[in-house]
C-alpha angles and dihedrals in degrees: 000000000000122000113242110250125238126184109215114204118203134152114055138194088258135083099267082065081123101043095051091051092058084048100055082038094063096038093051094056084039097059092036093065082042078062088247121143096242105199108194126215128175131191113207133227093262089042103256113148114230142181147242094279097028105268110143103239102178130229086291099050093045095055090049082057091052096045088053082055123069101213140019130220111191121198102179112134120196123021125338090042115027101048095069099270083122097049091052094058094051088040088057101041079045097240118151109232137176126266137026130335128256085265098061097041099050088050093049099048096054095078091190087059088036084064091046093055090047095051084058105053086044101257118141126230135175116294098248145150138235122233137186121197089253092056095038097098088070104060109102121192122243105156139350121309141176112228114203141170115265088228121012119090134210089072083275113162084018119134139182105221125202110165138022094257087059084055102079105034091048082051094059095050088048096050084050085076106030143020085231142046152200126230111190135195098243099255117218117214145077130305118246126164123183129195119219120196112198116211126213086245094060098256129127133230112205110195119215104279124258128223126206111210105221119178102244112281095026137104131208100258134166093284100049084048095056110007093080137327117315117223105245123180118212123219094019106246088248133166119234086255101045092043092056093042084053098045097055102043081067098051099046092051098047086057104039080053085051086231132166145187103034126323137185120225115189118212133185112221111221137172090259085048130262122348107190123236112183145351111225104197090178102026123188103295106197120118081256111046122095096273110054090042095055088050086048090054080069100053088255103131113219079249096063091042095061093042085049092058102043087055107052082046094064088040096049 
């Protein structure tokens, strides 16, 4: 009996390049002991499609890969992949893949609209402001403030910022990856991120929540994510209030969002309950990274995931 074929994309035109590649990595040997076909592509810094052994293959050649597969399971993180870009392309050659839409992608990786949606499902954020690089000189400093990207992820171009000299010089980094940024009030509160997996029937799996453990005043920037290992508890030493809070906050977001597969969404806990932070469409997907723990802490192996969400993705 032949083994389904799944093409695994890794790699991006983005700075999480790396990251993703560690990520499809992990999912095609993952797939491979589940006794999937995992054909690898690989789309290269410059984005040059590639394949299995290297060989640069082209957009055409990469869409002729896709259509022998039944099935794709991209694991591109930032722009060029996450948004939806991805999503586009299978939708297209009409091959079925894992994970949301261009619509949702593209939503979630906007983090200005991200707020927006969340406003209006009644979900709070940080109070924060958009900038461009034209309206920038405007912005005056009051308090602390975090200054992101609007779309870039691994908290890449982010900056915890204390004092007016730190302003210029955070807005910068963050204008190297985006033509707009986010300026955001410092939220104070404790970080929670849970992981929803959408089903084809409409029903939701909530994995146990995740706490990073983050020392007071600090956030969880691109050092503390890959300079060491972060302290992660698992399950969240959560009330019963505060889980549920928690819970459907993230519901409610993934489908307001209109996402599906499986998708991250990142909270704050404060006093007056959770303030969301970010929407991960195509989270870390290592054994080790938040997602697939958080599915282990409920017996689900990083194996039985994957195989969980091919095939929902060829039944949806």
């Amino acid at each position: 009996m032949s083994r389904i074929r799944v093409a695994v994309i890794g790699g991006g035109r983005n700075c999480e390049h790396d990251v993703s590649l560690a990520s499809a990595a992990a999912v095609a040997e993952g797939l491979e002991e589940s006794g999937y076909d995992a054909v690898r592509l690989t789309i290269d810094p410059a984005g040059v499609w590639r394949d299995r052994e290297g060989r640069p293959i082209g957009l055409v050649g990469a869409v002729h890969v896709l259509r022998s597969c039944a099935v794709a399971f991209p694991v591109l993180h930032g722009p060029h992949g996450e948004d939806g870009t991805l999503a586009a392309l299978c939708d297209l050659a009409g091959v079925p893949w894992v994970g949301s839409s261009l619509g949702a992608g593209a939503l979630a990786m906007d983090k200005w609209v991200t707020k927006l949606v969340a406003s209006a499902v009644g979900i709070a954020t940080a109070p924060g402001r958009l900038l461009t690089r034209g309206g920038a000189g405007s912005c005056a400093f009051t308090h602390p403030v975090v200054v992101k990207p609007v779309a870039a992820g691994s908290s890449h171009g982010v900056t915890l910022v204390r004092e007016a000299a730190g302003l210029g010089p955070a807005l910068d980094a963050a204008f190297a990856h985006d033509h707009r940024v986010l300026v955001e009030d410092l939220v104070v509160g404790r970080e929670i991120d849970v992981a929803v997996l959408g089903r084809p029937d409409g029903s939701r799996v909530v994995a146990p929540a995740l706490e990073i453990v983050v020392p007071e005043g600090e956030i969880f920037d691109l050092a503390a994510k890959y300079g060491g290992f972060p302290d992660f508890l698992l399950p969240a030493p959560l009330d019963e209030v505060a889980r549920k809070r928690v819970e459907q906050a993230a519901v409610s977001m993934f489908d307001a969002l209109g996402c599906a597969g499986v998708a991250r969404i990142d909270f704050f806990l404060t006093d007056d309950g959770p303030v969301l932070n970010e929407v991960n469409t195509t989270p870390g997907f290592t054994s080790q990274s938040q997602v697939p723990r958080m599915f282990a802490a409920t017996g689900m192996s990083f194996g039985v995931l994957l195989d969980l969400l091919v095939r929902d993705a060829l039944a949806a």
